[in-house]
N, C-alpha and C positions, 0 to 999 in steps of 0.2 A: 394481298396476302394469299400465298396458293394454299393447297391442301394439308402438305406435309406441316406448315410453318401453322397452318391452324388446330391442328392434330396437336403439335407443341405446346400451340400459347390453350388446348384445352384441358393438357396433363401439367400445366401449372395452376388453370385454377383446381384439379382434382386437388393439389396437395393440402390448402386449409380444409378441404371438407375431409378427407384422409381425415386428420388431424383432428378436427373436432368428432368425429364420430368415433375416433377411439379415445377419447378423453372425454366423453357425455359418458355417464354410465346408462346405457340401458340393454336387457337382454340381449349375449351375444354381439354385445355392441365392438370386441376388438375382432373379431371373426367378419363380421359387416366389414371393417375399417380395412383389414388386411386384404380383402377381396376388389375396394376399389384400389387400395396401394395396386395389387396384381394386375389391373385394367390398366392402372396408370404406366407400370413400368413396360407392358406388353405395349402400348402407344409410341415406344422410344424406338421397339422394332420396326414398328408403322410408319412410322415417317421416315425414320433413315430409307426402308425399302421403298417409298414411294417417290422422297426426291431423288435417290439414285436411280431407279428403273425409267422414273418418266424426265430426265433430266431437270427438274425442280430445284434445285441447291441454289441456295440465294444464302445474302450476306446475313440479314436478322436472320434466316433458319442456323444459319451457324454459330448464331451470337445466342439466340436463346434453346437453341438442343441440350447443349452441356450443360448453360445453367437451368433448365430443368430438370435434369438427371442427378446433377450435384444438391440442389435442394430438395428433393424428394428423397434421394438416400438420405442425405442429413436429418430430416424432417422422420424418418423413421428411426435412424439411428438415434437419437435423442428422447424418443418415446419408448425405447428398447430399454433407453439405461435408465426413466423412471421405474419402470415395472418393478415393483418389491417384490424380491423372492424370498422363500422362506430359511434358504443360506446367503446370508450379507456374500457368500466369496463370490458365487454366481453371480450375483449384481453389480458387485467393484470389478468383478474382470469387464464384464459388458460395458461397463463405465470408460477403463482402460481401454479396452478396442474401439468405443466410439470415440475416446479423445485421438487416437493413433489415427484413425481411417480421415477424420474430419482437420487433425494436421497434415496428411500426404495431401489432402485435396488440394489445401492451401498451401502450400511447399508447392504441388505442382503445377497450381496456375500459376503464381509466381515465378516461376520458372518459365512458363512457356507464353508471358508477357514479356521477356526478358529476351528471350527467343522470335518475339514478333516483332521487337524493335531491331532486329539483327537482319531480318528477313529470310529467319531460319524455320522450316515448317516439318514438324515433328509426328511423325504417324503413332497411335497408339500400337500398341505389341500385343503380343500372345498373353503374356502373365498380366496383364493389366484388362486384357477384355474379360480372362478365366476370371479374375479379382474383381471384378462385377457383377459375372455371374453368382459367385459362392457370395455373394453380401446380396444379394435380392434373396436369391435359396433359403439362406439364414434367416432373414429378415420375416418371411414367408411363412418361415414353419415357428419363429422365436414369438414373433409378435401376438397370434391368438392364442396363446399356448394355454393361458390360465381359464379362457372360456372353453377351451378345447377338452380342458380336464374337467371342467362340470358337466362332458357330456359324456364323459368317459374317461377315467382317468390312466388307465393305460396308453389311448390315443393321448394325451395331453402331455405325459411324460416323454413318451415318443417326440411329439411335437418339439418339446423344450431342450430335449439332451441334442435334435438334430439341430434345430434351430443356434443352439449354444456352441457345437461342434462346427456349424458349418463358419460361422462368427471369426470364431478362434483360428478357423483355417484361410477367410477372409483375410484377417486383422495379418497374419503372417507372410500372406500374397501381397499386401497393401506396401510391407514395407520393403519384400524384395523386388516389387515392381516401381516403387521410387528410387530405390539405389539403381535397378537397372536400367529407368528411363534418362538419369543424372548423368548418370558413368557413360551411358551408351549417348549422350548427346554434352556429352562436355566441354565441348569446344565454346558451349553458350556461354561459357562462366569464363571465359578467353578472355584477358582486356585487348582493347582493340589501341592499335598504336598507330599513330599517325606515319605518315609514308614520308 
């Protein structure tokens, strides 16, 4: 196992401990939780730049990059839409974006297992790498937002209207970059007809 692929399998065990330390209650405990989320998601840069610059890319680094990066967003997104806020609408919309974000993901592996049996190999795009960005962004400033406001609550508001905003604009990248990765690779969904 090289470097990159251990970098990996070390941002999958971050995710339970992610997880438990913002669902233990103790001081500042979702502030702690979001800082190692931020370690974790910054390790996704780390590897990808270390097996491409030192030619590393191996078959498990490929098999477990994505699904570390798909369970660690999920694994936050689903800690985002327990968070009770003090308007229910706030909470059901984060609920609605995590159910949309966490069906594209499923919609598009599905899709691009459909595409491996074709021997069709699909590059991710522009609005799908930005729609990663703005769900980490989000995720970052949504998730301590309630410890953030017992330390200040002007910063905590801040925190939560960006964290909620950036979410929203996530959730709406989420679904034009599965109509545009569909439509732009359609040919997958092609029945294949005997010669």
């Amino acid at each position: 196992m090289n470097l990159p692929t251990k970098i990996t399998v070390a941002r999958l065990a971050l995710i339970p401990v992610f997880a438990v330390l913002y669902l233990v209650p103790f001081p500042y405990h979702t502030i702690v939780a979001t800082a190692v989320f931020l370690i974790a998601s910054l390790t996704d840069w780390l590897d990808g730049y270390l097996a491409r610059k030192n030619n590393m890319v191996t078959t498990l680094g490929k098999f477990l990059d994505p699904v570390a990066d798909k369970v660690l967003v999920a694994c936050a997104l689903v800690l985002a839409a327990v968070i009770v806020t003090e308007n229910p609408a706030y909470q059901t919309a984060i609920v609605v974006c995590t159910v949309i974000i966490l069906a594209r993901e499923l919609i598009i592996t599905c899709f691009r297992t459909i595409a491996a049996t074709k021997n069709v190999i699909m590059a991710a795009d522009k609005i799908g790498k930005l729609k990663t960005t703005t769900q980490l962004i989000g995720l970052i400033f949504y998730l301590p937002h309630k410890d953030i406001y017992a330390l200040n609550s002007l910063a905590g508001d801040v925190f939560f209207f960006a964290g909620f905003s950036f979410l929203m604009l996530a959730t709406v990248l989420t679904v034009v970059s599965a109509v545009n990765y569909i439509v732009r690779n359609r040919k997958v969904l092609k029945e294949d007809h005997a010669e």
